[in-house]
C-alpha positions as CSV (number, residue, x, y, z in Angstrom):
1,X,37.5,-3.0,-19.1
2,X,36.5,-2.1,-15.7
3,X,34.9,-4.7,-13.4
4,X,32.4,-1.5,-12.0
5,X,28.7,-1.9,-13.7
6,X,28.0,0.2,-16.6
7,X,25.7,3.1,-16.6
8,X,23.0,4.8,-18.6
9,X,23.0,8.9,-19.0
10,X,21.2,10.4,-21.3
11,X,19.8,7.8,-23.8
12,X,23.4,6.4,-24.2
13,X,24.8,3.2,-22.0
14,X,29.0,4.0,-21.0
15,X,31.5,3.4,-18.3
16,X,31.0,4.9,-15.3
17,X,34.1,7.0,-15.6
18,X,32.8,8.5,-18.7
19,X,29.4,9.7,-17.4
20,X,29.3,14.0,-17.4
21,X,26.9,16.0,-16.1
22,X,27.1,19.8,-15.7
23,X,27.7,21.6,-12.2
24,X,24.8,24.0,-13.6
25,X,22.2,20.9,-13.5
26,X,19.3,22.1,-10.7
27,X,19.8,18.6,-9.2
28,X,23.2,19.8,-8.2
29,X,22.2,23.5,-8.1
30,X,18.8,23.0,-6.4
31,X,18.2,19.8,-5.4
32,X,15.2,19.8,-7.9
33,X,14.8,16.3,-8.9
34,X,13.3,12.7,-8.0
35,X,14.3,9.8,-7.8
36,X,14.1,5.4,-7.4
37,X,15.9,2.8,-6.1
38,X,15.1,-0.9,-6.6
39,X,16.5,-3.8,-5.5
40,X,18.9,-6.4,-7.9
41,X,18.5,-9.8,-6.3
42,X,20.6,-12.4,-8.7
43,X,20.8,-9.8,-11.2
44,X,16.8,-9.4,-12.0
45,X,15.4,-6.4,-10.8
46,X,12.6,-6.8,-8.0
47,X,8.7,-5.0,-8.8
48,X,10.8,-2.8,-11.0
49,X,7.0,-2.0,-12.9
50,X,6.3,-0.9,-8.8
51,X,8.8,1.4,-8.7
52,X,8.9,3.0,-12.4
53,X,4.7,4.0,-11.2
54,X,5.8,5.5,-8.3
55,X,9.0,7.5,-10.1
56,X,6.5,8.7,-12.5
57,X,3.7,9.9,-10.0
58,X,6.8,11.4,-8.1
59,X,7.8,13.1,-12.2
60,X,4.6,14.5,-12.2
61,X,3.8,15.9,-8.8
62,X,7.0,18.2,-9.4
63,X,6.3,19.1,-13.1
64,X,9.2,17.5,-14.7
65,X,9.6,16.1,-18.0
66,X,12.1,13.0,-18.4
67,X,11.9,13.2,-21.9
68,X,10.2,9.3,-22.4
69,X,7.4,7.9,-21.2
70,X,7.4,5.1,-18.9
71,X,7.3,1.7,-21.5
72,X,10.6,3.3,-22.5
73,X,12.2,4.3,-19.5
74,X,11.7,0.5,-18.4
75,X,12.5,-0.6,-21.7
76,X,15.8,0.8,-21.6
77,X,16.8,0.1,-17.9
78,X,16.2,-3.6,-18.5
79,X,19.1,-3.1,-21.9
80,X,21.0,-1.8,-18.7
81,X,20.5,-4.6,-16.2
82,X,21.4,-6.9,-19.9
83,X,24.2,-4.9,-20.9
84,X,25.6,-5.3,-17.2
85,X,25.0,-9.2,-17.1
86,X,28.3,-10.6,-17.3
87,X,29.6,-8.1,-14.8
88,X,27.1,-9.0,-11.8
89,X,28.6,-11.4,-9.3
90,X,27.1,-14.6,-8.5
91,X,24.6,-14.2,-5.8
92,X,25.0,-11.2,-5.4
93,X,22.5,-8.0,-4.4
94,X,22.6,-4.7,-6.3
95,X,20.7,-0.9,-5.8
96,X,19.3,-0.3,-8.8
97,X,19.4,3.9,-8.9
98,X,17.0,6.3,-11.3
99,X,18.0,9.7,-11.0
100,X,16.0,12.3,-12.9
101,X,16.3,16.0,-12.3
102,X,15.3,18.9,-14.5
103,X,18.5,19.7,-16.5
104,X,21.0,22.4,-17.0
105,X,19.5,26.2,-16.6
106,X,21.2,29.5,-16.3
107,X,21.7,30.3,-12.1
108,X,18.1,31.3,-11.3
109,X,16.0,29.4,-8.7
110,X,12.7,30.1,-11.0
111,X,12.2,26.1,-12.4
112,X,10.2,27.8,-15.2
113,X,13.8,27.9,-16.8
114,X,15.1,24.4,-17.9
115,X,17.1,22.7,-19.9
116,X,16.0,19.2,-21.1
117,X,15.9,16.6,-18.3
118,X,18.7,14.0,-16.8
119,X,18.3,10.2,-17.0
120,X,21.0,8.5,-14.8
121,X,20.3,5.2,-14.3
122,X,23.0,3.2,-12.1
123,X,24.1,-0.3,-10.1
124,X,25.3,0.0,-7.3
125,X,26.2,-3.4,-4.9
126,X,25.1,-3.9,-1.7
127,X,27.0,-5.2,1.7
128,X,25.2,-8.1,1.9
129,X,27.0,-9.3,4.9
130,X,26.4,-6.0,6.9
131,X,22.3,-6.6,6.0
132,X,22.1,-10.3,6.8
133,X,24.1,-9.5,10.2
134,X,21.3,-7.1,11.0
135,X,18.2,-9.3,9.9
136,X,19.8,-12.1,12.6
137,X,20.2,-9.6,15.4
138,X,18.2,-6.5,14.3
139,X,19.0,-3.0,14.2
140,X,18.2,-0.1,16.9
141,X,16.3,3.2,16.0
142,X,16.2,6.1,18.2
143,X,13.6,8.9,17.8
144,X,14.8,12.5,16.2
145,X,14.8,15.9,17.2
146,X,14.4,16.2,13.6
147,X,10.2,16.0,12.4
148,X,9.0,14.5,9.3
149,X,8.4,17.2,6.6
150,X,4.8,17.1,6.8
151,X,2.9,17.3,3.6
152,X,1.6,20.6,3.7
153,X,5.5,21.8,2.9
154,X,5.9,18.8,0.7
155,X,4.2,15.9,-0.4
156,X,5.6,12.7,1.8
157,X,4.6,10.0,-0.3
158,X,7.1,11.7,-3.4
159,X,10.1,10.4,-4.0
160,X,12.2,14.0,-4.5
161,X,16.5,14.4,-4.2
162,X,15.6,17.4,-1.6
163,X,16.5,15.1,1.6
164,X,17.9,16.8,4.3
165,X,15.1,16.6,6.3
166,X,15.8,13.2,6.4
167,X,19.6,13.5,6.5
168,X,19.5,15.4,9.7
169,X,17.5,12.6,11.3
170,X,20.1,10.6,10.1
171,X,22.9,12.8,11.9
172,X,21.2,12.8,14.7
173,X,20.7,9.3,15.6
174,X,24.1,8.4,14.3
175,X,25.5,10.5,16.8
176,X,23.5,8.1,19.1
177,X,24.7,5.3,17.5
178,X,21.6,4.4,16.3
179,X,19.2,4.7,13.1
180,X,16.7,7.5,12.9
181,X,12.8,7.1,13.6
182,X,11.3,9.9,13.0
183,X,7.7,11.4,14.2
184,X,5.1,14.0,12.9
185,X,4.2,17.3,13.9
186,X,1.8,16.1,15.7
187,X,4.1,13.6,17.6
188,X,2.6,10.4,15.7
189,X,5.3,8.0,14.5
190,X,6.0,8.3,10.8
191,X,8.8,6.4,9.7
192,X,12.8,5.6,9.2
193,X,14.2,8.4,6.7
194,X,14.4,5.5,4.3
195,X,12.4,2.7,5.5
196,X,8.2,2.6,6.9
197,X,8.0,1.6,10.3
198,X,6.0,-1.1,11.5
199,X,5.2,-2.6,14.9
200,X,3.3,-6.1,16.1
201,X,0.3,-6.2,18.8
202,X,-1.6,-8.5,19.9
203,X,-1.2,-10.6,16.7
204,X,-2.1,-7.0,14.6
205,X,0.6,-5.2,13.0
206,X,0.5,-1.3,12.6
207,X,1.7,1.2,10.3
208,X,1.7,4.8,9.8
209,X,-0.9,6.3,7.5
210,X,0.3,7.1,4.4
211,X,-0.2,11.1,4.8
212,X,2.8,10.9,7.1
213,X,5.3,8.6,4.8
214,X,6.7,8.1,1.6
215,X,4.3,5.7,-0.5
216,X,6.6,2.9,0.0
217,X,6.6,0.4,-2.6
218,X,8.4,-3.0,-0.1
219,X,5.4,-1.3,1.8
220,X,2.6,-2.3,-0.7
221,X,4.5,-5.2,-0.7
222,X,4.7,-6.1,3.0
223,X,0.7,-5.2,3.0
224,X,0.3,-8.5,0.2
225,X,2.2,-10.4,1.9
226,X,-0.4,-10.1,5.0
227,X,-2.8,-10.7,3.0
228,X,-1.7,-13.7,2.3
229,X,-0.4,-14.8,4.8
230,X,-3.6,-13.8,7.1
231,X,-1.9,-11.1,9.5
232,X,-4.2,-8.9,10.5
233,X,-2.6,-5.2,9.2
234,X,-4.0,-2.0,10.5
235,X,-3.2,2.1,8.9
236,X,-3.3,4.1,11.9
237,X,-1.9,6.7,13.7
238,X,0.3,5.8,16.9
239,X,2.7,7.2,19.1
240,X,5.4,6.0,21.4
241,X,3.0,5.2,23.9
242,X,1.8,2.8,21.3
243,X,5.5,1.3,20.6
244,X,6.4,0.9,24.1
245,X,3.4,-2.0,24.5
246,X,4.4,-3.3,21.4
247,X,5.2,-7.4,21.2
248,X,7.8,-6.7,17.7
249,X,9.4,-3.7,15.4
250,X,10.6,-3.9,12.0
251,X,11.4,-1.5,9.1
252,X,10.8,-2.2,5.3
253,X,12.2,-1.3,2.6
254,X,13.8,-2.2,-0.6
255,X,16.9,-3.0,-0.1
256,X,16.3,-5.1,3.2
257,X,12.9,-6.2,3.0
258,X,11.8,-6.5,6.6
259,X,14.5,-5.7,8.8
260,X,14.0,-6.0,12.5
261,X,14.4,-3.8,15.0
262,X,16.1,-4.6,18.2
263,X,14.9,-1.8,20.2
264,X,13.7,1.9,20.0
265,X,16.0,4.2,22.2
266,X,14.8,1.9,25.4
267,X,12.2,0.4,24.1
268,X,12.2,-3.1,23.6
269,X,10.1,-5.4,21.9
270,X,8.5,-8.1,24.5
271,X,9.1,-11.0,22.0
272,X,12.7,-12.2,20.8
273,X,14.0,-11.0,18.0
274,X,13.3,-11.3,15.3
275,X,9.7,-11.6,16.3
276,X,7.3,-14.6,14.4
277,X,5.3,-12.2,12.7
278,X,8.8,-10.5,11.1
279,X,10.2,-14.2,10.7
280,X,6.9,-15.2,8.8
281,X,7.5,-12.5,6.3
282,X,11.0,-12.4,6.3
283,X,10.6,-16.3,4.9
284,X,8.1,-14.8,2.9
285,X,10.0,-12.5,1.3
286,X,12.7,-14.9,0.9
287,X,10.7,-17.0,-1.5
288,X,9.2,-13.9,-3.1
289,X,12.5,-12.6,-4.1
290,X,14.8,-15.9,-4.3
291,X,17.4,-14.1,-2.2
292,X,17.3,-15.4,1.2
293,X,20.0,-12.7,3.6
294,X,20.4,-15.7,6.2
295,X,22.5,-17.6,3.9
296,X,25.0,-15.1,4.5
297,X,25.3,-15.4,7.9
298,X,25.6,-19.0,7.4
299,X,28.6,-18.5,5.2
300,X,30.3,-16.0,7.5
């Protein structure tokens, strides 16, 4: 038996060596698809109801079909994350993957010709260490060449497999050693090409409208969390102007919660990092999720 987690294809749960899917299938072919990812903390699967919503606003924005409705799609991802239980390791953080695109068609473009949808549903585990190292000492962005598709072209808040928009942001910092933050046309700040973008001022934090972004769901969260808390939180649209007078930076998303940011090409936040609005909902987080990243660097 392998030690990798099983997966689910199709309606039927296997090896990971034994899912097939054609060459033919307009993911492959076309990119034509959407798709989730949810965070494993300790083997339970984190606002998992959060994310199934938003892959089935994403499913119908592009006119797909999966095939079952939503109380069975979680129904059977949860037999997943049970069928994989004795192969999670203890303490440990796994991507939960959905991958739906619309099928297998002859080679035509035209998506009026299908084939029935594809389920994959996969686990994937997570560096942990790599993360935690980051959340002590924070990660740097640098801004792209490379705009935001704005959502004229394409809805941003959809989830969708077509992402070389953001993959060329991605290229491009890299080559700058950095992580990608990407603007709008209208040179506004939008986001990471997988994480919203926020920044602290004056006690306020900011963050991108959500014309400009994907619909983040550790977003939604990060805006409870404020409430709670009592941080003042603020939609607006900014620019680096804005982030150069800013007192913190973090990114959020699923996998890392809030991540802080050490600096923005030059830019660097005026309080140490990470700043006490980031710490307050990183601890936050921490208790939300019962997965606290700092114990890593403890351990290491």
């Amino acid at each position: 038996m392998s030690d990798d987690p099983l997966v689910y294809l199709n309606g039927d749960i296997m090896e990971t060596a034994e899912a097939r899917v054609s060459p033919f299938d307009r993911g492959f072919m076309w990119g034509d698809g959407v798709y989730e990812v949810t965070p494993c903390f300790n083997g339970v699967a984190y606002r998992l109801d959060d994310h199934m919503e938003r892959l089935y606003r994403s499913l119908r924005y592009v006119r797909i079909d999966p095939g079952l409705n939503i109380e069975k799609m979680t129904a059977d991802t949860r037999g997943l994350l049970e069928a994989n239980s004795d192969r999670f390791s203890a303490g440990a953080q796994y991507r939960l993957g959905h991958w739906v695109t619309r099928g297998g068609s002859p080679f035509v473009a035209a998506s009026d010709v299908e084939g029935p949808a594809t389920v994959f549903i996969f686990l994937q585990p997570v560096n942990t260490n790599a993360t935690a190292q980051n959340h002590a000492t924070g990660v740097k962005l640098t801004v792209t060449s490379t705009r935001r598709n704005p959502p004229e072209c394409i809805e941003t808040r959809a989830k969708v497999t077509s992402k070389m928009n953001q993959l060329l942001a991605e290229l491009d910092a890299g080559a700058r050693g950095a992580l990608s933050l990407m603007l709008d046309m209208n040179g506004n700040v939008a986001e990471n090409s997988v994480a919203n973008f926020f920044i602290a001022r004056d006690g306020m934090l900011w963050t991108a409208p959500e014309r400009n972004i994907l619909e983040g769901v550790t977003r939604k969260v990060v805006f409870e969390l404020c409430e709670r808390l009592s941080i003042p939180l603020e939609e607006r649209l900014f620019t680096m102007y804005d982030v150069a007078q800013a007192d913190e930076f973090f990114i959020a998303s699923s996998g890392i919660c809030a991540m802080p940011v050490s600096a923005v090409d030059d830019y660097v936040p005026k309080n140490p990092v990470p700043g006490p609005i980031t710490t307050r909902l990183i601890d936050a987080f921490t208790t939300d999720t019962g997965f606290d990243f700092r114990d890593f660097v403890a351990a290491n």
